[in-house]
Backbone as a printed PyTorch tensor [residue, N CA C, xyz], in Angstrom:
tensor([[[-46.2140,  61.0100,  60.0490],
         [-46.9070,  59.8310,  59.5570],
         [-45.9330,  58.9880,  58.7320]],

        [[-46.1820,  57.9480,  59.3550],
         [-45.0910,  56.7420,  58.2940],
         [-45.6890,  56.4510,  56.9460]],

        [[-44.7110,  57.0140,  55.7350],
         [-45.6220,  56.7030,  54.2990],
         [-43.6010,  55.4820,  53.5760]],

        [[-44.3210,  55.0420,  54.0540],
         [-43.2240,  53.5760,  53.3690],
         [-42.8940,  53.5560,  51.4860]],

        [[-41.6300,  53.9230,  51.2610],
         [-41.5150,  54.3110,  49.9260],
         [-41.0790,  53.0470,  49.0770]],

        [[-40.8780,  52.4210,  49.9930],
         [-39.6460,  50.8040,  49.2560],
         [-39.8720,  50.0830,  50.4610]],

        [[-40.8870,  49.0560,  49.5340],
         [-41.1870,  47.8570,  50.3340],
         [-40.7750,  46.4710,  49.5640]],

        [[-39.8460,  45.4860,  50.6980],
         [-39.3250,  44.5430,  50.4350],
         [-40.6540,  43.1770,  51.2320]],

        [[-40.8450,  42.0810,  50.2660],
         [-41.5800,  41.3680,  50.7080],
         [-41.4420,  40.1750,  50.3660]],

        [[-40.6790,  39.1230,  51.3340],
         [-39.9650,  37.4660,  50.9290],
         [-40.8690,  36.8870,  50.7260]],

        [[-40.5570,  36.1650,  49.6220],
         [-41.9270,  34.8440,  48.8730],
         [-41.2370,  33.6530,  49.3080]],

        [[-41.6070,  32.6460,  49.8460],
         [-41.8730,  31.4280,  49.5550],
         [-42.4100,  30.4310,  48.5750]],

        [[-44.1080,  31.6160,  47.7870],
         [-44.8040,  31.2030,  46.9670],
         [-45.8280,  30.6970,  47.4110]],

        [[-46.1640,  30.3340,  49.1850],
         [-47.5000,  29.9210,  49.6020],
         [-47.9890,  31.1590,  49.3170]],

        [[-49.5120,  30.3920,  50.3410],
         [-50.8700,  31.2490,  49.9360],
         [-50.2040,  32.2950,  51.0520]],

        [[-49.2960,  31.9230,  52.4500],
         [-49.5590,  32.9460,  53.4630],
         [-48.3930,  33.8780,  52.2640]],

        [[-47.7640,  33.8050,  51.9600],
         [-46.7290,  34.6730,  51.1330],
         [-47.1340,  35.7280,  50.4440]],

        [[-48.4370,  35.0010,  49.7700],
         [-49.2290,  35.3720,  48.5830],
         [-50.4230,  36.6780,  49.6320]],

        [[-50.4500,  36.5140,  50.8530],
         [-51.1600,  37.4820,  51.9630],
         [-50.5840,  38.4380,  51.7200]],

        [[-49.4120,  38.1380,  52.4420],
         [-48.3570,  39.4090,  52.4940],
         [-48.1620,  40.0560,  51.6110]],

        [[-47.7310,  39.5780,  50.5770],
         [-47.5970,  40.1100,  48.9910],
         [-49.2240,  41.4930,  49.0280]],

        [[-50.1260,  40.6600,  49.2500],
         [-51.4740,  41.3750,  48.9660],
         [-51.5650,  43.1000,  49.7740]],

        [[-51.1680,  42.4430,  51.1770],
         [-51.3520,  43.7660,  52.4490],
         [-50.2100,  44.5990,  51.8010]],

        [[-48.8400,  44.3070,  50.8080],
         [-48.1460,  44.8660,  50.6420],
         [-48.3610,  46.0050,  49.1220]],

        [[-48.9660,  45.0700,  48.5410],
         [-50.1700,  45.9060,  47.4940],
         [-50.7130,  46.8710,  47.9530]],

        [[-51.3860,  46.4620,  48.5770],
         [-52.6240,  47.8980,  49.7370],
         [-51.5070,  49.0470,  49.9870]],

        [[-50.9050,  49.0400,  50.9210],
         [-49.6670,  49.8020,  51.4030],
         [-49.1990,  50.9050,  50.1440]],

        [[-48.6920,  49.8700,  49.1880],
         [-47.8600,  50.2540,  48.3810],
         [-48.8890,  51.4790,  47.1650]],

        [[-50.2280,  50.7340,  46.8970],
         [-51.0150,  51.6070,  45.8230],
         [-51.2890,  52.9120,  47.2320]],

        [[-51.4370,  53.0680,  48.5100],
         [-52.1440,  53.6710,  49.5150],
         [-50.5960,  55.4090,  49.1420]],

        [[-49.4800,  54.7410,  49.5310],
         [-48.2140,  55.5700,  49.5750],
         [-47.1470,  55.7550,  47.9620]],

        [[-48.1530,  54.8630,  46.9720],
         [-46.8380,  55.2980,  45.7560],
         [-45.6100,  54.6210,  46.3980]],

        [[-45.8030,  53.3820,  46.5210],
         [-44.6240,  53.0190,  47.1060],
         [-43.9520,  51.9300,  45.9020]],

        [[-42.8670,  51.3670,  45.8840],
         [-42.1060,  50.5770,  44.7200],
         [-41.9940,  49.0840,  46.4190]],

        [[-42.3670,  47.9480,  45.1250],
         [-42.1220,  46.8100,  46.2480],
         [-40.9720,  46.3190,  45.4200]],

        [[-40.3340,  45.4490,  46.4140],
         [-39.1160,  44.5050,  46.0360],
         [-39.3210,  42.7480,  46.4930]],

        [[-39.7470,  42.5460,  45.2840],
         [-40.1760,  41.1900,  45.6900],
         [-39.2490,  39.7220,  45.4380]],

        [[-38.6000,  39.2150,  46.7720],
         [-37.4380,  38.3920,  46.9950],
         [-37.8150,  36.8420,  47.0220]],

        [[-37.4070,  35.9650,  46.2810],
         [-37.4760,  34.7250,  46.9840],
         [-35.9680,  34.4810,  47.3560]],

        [[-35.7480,  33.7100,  48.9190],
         [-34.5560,  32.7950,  48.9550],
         [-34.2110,  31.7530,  48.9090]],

        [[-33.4340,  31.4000,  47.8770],
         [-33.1420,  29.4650,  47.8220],
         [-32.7420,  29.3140,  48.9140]],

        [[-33.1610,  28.6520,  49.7210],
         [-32.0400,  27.9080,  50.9800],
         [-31.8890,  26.7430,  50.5680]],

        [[-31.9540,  25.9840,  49.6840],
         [-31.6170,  24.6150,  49.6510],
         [-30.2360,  24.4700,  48.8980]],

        [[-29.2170,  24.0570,  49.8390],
         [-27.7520,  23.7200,  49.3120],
         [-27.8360,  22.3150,  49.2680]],

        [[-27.6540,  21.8820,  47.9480],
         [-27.9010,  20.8300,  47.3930],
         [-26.5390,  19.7580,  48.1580]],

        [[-26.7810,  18.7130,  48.5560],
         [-25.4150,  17.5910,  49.3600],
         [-24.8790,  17.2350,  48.4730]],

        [[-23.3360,  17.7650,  48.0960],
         [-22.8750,  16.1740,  47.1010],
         [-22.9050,  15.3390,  47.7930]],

        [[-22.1870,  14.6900,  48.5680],
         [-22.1180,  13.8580,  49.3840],
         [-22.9060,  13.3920,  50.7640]],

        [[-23.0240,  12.1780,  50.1520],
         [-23.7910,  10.9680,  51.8910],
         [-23.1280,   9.9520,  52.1960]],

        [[-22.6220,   9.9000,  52.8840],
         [-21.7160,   8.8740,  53.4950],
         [-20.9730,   8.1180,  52.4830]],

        [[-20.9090,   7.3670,  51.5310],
         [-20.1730,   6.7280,  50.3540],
         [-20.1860,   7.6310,  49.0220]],

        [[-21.6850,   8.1050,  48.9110],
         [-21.7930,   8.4880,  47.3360],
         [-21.9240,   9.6610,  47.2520]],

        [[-20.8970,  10.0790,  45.7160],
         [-21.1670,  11.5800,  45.5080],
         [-21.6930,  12.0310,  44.5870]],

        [[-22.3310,  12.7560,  44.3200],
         [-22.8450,  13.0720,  42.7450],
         [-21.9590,  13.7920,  42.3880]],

        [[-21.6140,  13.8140,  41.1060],
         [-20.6330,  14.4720,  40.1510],
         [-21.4470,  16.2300,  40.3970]],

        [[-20.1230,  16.7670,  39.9990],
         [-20.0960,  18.0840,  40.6240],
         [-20.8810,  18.9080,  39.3400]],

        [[-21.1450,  18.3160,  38.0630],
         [-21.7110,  18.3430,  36.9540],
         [-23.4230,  18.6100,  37.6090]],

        [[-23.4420,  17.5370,  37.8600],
         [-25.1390,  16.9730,  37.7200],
         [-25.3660,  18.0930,  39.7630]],

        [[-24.7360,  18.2150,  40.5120],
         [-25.4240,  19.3450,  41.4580],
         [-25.2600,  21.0210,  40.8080]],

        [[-24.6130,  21.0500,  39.9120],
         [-24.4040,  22.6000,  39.5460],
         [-25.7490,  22.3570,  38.1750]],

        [[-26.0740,  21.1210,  37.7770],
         [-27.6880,  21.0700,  37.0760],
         [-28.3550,  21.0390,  37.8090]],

        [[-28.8600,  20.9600,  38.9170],
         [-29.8340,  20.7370,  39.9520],
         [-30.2160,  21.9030,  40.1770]],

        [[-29.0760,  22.7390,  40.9620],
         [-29.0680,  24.4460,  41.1110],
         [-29.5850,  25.2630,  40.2000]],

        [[-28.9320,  24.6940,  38.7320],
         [-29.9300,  25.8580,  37.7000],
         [-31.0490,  25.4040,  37.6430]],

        [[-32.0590,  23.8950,  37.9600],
         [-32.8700,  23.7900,  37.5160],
         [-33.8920,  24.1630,  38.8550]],

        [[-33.0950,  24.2700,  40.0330],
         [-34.3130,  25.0300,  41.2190],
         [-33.7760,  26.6320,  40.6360]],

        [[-33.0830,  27.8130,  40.3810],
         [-33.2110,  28.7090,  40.0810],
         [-34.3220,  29.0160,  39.1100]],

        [[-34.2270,  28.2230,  37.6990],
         [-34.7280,  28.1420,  36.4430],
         [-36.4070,  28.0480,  36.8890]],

        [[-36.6640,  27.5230,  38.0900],
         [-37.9070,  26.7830,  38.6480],
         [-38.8830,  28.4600,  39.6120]],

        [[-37.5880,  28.6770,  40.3130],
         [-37.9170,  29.8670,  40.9770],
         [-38.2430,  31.0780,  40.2830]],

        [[-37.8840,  31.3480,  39.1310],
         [-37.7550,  32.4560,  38.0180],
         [-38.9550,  32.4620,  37.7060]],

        [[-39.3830,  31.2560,  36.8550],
         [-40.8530,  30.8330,  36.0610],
         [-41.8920,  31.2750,  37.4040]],

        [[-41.6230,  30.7130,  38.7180],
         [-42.4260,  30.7910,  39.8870],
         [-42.9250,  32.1430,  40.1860]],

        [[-41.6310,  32.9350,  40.4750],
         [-41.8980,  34.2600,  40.2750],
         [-42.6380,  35.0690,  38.9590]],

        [[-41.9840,  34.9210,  38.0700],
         [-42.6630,  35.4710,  37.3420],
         [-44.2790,  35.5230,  36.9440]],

        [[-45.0590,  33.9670,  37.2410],
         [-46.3470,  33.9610,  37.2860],
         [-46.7540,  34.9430,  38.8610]],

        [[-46.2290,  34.8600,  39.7220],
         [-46.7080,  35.6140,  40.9760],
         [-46.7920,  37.2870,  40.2840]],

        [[-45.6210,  37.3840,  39.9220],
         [-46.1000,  38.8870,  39.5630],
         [-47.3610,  39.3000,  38.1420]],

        [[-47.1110,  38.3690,  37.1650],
         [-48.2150,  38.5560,  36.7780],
         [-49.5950,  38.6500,  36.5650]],

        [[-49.6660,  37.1060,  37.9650],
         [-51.0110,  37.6420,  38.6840],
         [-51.7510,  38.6920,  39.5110]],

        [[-50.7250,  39.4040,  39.8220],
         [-50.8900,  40.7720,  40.4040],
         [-50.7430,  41.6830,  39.8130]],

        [[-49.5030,  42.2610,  39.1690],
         [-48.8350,  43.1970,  38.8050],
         [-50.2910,  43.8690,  37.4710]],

        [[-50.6780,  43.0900,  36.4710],
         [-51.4660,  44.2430,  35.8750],
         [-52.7010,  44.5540,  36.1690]],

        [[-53.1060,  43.9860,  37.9120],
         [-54.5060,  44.9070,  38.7130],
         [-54.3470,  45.5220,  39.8150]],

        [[-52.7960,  46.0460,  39.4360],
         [-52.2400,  47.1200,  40.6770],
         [-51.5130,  48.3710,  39.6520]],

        [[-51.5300,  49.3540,  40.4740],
         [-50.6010,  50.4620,  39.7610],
         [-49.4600,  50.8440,  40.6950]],

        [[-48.7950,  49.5590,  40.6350],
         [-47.9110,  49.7580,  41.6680],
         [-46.3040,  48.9430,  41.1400]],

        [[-45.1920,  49.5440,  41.3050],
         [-43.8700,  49.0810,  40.4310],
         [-43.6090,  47.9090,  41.3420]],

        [[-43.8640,  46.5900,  40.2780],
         [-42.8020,  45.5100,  41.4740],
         [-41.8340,  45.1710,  40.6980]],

        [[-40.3590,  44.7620,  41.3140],
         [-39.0070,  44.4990,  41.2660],
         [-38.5630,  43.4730,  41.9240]],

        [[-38.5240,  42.3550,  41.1600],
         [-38.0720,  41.0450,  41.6910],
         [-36.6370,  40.2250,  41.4200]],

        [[-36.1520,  39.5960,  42.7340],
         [-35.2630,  38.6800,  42.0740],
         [-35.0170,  37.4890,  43.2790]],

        [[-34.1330,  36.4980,  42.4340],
         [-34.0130,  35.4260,  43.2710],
         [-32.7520,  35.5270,  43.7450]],

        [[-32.2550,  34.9530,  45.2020],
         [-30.9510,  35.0640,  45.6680],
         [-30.7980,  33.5250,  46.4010]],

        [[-29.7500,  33.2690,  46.9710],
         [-29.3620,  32.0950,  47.1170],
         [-28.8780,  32.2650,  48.6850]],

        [[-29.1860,  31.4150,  49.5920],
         [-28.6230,  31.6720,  51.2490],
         [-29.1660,  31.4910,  52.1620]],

        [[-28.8670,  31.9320,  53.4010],
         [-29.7530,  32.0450,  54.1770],
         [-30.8750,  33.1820,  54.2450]],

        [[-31.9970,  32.6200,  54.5370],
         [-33.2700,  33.3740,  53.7950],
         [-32.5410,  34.9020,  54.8830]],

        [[-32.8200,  34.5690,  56.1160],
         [-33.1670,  35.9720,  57.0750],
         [-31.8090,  36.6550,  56.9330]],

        [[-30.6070,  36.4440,  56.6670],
         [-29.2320,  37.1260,  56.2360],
         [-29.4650,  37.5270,  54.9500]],

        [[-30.4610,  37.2620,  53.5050],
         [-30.1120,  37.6800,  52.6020],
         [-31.1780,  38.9560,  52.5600]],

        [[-32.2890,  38.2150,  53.2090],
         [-33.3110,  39.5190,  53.5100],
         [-32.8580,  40.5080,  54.0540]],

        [[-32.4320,  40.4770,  55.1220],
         [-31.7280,  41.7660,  55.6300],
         [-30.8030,  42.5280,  54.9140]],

        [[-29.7300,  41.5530,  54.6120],
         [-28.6080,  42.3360,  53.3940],
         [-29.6360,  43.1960,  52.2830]],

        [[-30.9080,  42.5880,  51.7900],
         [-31.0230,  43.1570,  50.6130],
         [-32.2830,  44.2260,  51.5090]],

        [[-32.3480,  44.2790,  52.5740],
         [-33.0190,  45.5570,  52.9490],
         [-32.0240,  46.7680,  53.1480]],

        [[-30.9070,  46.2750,  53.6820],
         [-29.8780,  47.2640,  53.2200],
         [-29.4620,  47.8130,  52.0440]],

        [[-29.2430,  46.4660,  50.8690],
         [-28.8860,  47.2330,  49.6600],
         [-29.7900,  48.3830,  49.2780]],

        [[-31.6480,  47.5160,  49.1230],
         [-32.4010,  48.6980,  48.5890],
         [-32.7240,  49.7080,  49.1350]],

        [[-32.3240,  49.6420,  50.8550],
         [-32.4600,  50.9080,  51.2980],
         [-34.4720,  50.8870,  51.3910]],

        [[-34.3440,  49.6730,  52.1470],
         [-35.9820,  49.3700,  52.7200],
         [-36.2950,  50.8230,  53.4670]],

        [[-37.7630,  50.9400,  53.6940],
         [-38.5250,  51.5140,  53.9860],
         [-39.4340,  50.5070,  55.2300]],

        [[-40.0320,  49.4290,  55.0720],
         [-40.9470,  48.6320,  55.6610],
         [-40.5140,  46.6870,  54.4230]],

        [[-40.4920,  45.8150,  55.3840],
         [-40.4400,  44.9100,  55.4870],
         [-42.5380,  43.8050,  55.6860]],

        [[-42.7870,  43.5710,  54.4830],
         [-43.7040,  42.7600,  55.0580],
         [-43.6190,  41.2000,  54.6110]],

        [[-43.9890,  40.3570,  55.9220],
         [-43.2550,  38.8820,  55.3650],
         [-44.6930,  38.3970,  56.3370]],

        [[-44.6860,  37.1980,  55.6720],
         [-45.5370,  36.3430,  56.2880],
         [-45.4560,  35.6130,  57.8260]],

        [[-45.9690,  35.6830,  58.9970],
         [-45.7340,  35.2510,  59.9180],
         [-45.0270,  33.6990,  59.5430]],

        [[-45.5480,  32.8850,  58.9180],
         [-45.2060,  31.5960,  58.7400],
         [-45.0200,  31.3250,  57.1070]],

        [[-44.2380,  30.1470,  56.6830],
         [-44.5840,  29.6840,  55.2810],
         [-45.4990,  28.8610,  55.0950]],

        [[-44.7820,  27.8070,  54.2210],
         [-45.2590,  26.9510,  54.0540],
         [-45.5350,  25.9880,  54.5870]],

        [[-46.8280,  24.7150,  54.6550],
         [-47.0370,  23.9500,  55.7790],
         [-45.9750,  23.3520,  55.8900]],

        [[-46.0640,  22.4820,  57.1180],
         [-44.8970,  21.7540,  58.0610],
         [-43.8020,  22.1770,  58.0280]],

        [[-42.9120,  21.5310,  57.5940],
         [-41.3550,  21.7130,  58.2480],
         [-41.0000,  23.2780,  57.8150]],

        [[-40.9670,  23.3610,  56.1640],
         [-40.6970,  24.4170,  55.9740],
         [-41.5390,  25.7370,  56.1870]],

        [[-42.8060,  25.9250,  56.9400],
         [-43.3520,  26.5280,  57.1630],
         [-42.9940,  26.9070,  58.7130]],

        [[-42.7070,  26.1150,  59.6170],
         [-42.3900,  26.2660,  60.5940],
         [-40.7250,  27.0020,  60.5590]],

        [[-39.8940,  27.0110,  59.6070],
         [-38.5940,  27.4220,  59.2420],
         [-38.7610,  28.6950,  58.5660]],

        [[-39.8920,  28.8760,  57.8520],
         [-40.3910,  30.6450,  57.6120],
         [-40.9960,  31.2630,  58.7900]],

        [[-41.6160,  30.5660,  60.0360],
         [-41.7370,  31.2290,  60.8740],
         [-40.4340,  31.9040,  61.6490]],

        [[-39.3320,  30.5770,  61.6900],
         [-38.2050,  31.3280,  62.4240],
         [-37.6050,  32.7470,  61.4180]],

        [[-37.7650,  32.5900,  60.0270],
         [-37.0870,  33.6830,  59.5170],
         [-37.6970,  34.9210,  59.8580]],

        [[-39.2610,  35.0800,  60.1380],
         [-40.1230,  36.2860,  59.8980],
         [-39.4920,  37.0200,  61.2260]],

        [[-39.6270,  35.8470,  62.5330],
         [-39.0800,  35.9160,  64.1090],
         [-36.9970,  36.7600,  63.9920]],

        [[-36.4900,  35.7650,  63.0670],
         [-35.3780,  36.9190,  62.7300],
         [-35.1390,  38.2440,  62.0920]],

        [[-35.6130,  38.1770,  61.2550],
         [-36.0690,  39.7560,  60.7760],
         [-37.1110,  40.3990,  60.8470]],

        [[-37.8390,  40.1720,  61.9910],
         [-38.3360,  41.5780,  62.5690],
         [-37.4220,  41.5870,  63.6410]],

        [[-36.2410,  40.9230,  64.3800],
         [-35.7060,  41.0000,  65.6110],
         [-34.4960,  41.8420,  64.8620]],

        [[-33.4970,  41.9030,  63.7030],
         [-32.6850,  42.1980,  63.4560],
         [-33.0300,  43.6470,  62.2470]],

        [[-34.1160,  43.9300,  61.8390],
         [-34.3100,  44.4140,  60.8560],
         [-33.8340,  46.0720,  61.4110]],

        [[-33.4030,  47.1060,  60.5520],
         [-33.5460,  48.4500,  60.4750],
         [-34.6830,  48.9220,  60.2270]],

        [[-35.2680,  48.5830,  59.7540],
         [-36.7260,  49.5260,  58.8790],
         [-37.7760,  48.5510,  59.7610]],

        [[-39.1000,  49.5710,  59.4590],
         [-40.4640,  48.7130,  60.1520],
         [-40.6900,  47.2830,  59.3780]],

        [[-41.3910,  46.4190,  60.1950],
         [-41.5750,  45.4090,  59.2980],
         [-43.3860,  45.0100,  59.9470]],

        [[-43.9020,  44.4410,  58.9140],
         [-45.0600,  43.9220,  59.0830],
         [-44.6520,  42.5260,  58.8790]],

        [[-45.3410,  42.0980,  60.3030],
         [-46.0270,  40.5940,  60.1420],
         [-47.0210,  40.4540,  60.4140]],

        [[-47.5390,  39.6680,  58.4400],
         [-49.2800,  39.4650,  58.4310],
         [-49.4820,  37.9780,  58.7780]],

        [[-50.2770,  37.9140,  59.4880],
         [-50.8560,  36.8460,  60.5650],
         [-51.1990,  35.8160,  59.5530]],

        [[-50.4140,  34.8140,  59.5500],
         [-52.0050,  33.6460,  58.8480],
         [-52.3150,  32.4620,  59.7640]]])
């Protein structure tokens, strides 16, 4: 019987995220399992557009202030959960390509099960969390759940 000990589960921060997160709760209180809960920045900020650049100052402020943004983000996600579960979550933010950092960090922690949201967020970038969920369940080592929304 598959009892999943270390479960990794990518946020976006939608509601479908906020699914996954949930089915990964269930799982996790069901097996004593520890989750690892990831967001990935993909947004590499442009200095440059055709003439103008922003000073290399004001994009390395931009970066801390979407990290600084993602932190606060996370941190309310887990506290809306975390004290009506008895279950260890472990979070952090990383910077990249979402489905390369997911994978890398299913390697680091030495995943068990993968659960990610079929899709993200609406439109563009929701349709761009669908391709990630489509890459890591195609590339992943460990089982992965994709919860339907």
């Amino acid at each position: 019987m598959f009892e999943p000990k270390k479960i990794l589960v990518p946020t976006d921060f939608s509601e479908h995220s906020d699914k996954a997160l949930r089915e990964a709760l269930d799982i996790a209180e069901r097996y004593n399992s520890q989750i690892y809960l990831l967001h990935v920045i993909d947004q590499n900020i442009q200095q440059c557009v055709v003439d103008y650049c922003l000073p290399q100052e004001t994009v390395d402020q931009l970066e801390r202030e979407s990290e600084n943004k993602s932190r606060e983000m996370m941190q309310e996600e887990v506290a809306k959960v975390a004290p009506r579960r008895a279950v260890e979550i472990n979070y952090d933010i990383k910077r990249g390509v979402p489905y390369d950092v997911i994978l890398k960090e299913e390697d680091d922690k030495n995943v068990d099960l993968i659960v990610i949201a079929s899709r993200g967020k609406d439109g563009l970038i929701g349709h761009l969390m669908g391709n990630v969920a489509d890459r890591v369940s195609e590339r992943a080592k460990s089982e992965v759940l994709i919860v339907k929304t």
